[in-house]
N, C-alpha and C positions, 0 to 999 in steps of 0.2 A: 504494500500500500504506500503510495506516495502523496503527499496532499501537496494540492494546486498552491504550491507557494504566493502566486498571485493574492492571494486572500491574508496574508501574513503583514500583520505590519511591517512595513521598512525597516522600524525600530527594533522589533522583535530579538533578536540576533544581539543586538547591539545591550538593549535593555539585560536581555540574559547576563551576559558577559561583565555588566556594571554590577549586578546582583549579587556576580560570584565574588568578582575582588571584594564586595563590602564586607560579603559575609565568611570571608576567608574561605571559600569553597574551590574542591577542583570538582569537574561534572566527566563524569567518565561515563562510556557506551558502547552495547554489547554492541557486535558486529549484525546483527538481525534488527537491529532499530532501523525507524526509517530514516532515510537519508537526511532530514531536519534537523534530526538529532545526531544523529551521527556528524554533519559539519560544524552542530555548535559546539561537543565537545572537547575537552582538552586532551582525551584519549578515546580510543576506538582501538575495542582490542573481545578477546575472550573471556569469562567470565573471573578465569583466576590468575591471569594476567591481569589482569584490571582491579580483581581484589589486593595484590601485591604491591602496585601501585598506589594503590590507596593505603597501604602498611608503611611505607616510607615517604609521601609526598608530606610535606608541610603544614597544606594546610587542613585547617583542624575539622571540616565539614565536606563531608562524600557525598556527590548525589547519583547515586547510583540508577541511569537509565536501562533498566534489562528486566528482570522477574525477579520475583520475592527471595529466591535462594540465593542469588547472588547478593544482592544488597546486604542479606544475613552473614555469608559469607564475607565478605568486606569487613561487618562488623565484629565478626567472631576475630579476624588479625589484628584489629586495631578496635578495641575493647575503648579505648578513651576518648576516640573521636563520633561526634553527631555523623548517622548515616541518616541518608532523605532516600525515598522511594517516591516518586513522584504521582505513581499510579496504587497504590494500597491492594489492587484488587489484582496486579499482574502476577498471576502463580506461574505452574508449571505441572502440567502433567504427568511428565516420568518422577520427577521431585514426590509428585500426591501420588503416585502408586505403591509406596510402601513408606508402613509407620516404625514408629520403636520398636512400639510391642512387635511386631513381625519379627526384626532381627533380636530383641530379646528371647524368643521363641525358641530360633535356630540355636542361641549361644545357651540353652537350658539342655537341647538334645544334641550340640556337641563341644563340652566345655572346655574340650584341647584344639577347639577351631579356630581360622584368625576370619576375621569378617572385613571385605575390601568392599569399600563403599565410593562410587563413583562421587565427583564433587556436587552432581545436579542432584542433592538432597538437599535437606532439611537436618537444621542444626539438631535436634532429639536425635536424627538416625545418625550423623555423623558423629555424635557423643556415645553412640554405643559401638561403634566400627573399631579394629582396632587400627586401619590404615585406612586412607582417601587414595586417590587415583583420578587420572584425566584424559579422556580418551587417547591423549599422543603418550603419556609411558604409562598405563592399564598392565601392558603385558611385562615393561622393566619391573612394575609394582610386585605383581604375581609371580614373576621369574627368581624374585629376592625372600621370597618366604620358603620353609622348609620342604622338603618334597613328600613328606610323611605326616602330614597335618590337613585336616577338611580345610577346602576353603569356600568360604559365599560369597560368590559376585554378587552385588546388587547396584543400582535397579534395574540396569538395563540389561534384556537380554541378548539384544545385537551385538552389544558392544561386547558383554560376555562372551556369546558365541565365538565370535573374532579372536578376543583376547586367547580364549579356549582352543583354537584354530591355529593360532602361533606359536603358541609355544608350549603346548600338548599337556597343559594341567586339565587334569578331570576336577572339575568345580561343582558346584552346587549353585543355578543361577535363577536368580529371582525373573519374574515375566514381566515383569514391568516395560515399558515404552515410553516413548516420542509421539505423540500421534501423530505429530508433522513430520515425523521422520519415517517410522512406521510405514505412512501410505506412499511412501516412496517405495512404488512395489518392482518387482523383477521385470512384469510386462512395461514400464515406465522406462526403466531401462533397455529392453531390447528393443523396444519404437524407437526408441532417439538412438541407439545407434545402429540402427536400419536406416533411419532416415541418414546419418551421419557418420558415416564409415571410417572418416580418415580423422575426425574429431579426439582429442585426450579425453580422459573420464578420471573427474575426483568425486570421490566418493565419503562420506559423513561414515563413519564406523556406528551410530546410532539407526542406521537408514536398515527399512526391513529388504532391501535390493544387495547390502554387502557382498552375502553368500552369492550370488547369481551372477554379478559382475569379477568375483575370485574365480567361478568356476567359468565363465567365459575365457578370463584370462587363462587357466589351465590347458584348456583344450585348444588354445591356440585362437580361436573366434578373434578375441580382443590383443593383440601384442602386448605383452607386460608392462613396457617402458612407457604403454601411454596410460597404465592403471594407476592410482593412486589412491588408498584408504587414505585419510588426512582428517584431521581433527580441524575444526575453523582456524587457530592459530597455524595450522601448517598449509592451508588452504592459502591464506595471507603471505606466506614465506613464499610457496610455490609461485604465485602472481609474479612477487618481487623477481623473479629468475626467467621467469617463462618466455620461447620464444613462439610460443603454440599459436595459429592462427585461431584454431575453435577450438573450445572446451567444456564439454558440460559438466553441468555443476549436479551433485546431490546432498543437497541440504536446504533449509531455509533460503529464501530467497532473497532472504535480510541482505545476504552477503555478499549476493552481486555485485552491489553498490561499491563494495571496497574493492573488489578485485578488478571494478573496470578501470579505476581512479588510479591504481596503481597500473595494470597493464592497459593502457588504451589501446593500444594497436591488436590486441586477442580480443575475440569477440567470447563472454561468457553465455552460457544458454542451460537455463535450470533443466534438470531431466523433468521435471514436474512442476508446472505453473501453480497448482495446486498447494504447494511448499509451504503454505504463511503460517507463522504463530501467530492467531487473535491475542494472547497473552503479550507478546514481543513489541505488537505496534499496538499497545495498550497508549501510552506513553507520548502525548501531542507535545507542537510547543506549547501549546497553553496548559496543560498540566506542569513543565518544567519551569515556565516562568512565575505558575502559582508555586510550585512547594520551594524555589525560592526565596520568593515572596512573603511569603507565609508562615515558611521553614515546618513545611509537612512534606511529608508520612515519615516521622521520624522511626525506622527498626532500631528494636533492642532486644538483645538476648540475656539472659538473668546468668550472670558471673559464673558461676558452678557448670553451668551445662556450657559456657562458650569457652570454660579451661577443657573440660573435657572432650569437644567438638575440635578444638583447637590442636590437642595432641594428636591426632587423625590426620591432621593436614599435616605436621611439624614431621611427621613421622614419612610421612612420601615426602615431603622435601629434602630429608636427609639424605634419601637413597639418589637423591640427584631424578632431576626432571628436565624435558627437550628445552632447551629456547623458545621452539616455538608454542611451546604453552598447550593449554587447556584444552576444554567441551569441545 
């Protein structure tokens, strides 16, 4: 979704940006915002990139444009700074398909298990994980724990699958989804590249098409060198290099907007028009210049649950994680 900028005050832009210096604010933006938001911020990145960023920038007020785990996220690193959500109601899907109680479930019936909790949850579920993970090292995460110990991916089971795919741990994976990722089905993929034979293919390890475009790759169909699983922050890296004339894209649709900005001469093309987060372009200028404004939807997470959400994250960063970041 893009809104007819024509309707935007002149000022708009401008007014934002006076907002933030007063209020000692940086305004950071997931890569699936719409493009409005994405050029007013002062970073446009993934979701844990951009929470990281917000663990070392200055100033003392995050307003985090993306969905409710992330902004939580932000706040569980940096515990002393005001995080603003500009949209209160932007959830997430895979985030809501599984609770605490779920993975306290599993850690009742197997209490020499470690529990790998992708970063799209929810601070309760990451307070009970004993490790996070982000689709680009998922599999370095899982590769570093014992080989004689259950493990439970959760929530996603694509990314699981995959993970499960690379480097031959037998897991235990929760069903949870994307549903914008999800309906990125296998026939989505062999239309477009039927239509588009000589085209690269990146592909979202979230996407329920992963499997179908690995096994094209296998059998020769697709040439390897033009396949690519990539998390959105390696989706953004690849841009920066690429000398691809076409490439279709599987993921959110949010993110064409970066990858054209960065490679203009490649033409990007979603495998799936269909792709939007309602969640994602929750988020107008006019919602960012009210919770400036205003200084709403402040997230807070209660001290005890954001040490213990916090050691989950602290714990995959130890083992070293890509540059190119996150979801």
């Amino acid at each position: 979704m893009t809104l007819d900028t024509a309707t935007l005050p002149e000022t708009w832009a401008q007014e934002v940006r006076e907002l933030a210096r007063q209020r000692n604010a940086v305004i950071l933006a997931h890569n699936y915002q719409i493009p409005e938001i994405q050029d007013v911020a002062d970073y446009v990145g993934d979701s844990l990139a951009l929470s990281r960023i917000a663990a070392t920038h200055p100033a003392q007020v995050i307003v985090f444009c993306g969905v409710h785990f992330m902004a939580e996220t932000a706040k569980i690193l940096s515990p002393e700074k005001t995080v603003l959500l500009p949209e209160p109601e932007a959830g997430c899907s895979l985030a809501a398909s599984i609770t605490a109680d779920d993975v306290r479930s599993w850690k009742r019936r197997h209490p020499d298990g470690v529990v790998v909790a992708y970063v799209n949850t929810s601070a309760e579920v990451k307070a009970e994980a004993d490790i996070c993970c982000t689709s680009s090292n998922a599999a370095d995460v899982v590769r570093s724990l014992p080989t004689d110990i259950p493990i439970f991916f959760l929530p996603d089971q694509f990314l699981g699958a995959h993970v499960r795919r690379v480097t031959g741990r037998e897991m235990e994976i929760w069903a949870g989804e994307c549903h914008v990722h999800a309906e990125i089905s296998p026939a989505d993929v062999r239309r477009r590249l039927s239509e588009e034979p000589n085209a690269e293919l990146l592909v979202h390890p979230e996407c329920g098409c992963t499997t179908t475009a690995l096994y094209l790759t296998g059998t020769g169909d697709l040439p390897a060198d033009r396949t690519r699983v990539l998390s959105t922050g390696g989706m953004v890296a690849y841009a920066k290099q690429t000398r691809a004339r076409r490439v279709l894209v599987a993921t959110e649709t949010g993110i064409l907007y970066q990858l054209r900005k960065l490679a203009p001469r490649t033409e990007f093309v979603p495998v799936s028009e269909r792709a939007v987060c309602p969640y994602m372009k929750m988020i107008t200028p006019e919602k960012l210049l009210r919770s400036l404004r205003d200084f709403i939807y402040r997230v807070e997470v209660e001290p005890e649950l954001a040490a213990r959400a916090r050691r989950s994250v602290e714990r995959m960063i130890a083992i070293g994680s890509p540059s190119v970041g996150g979801e």
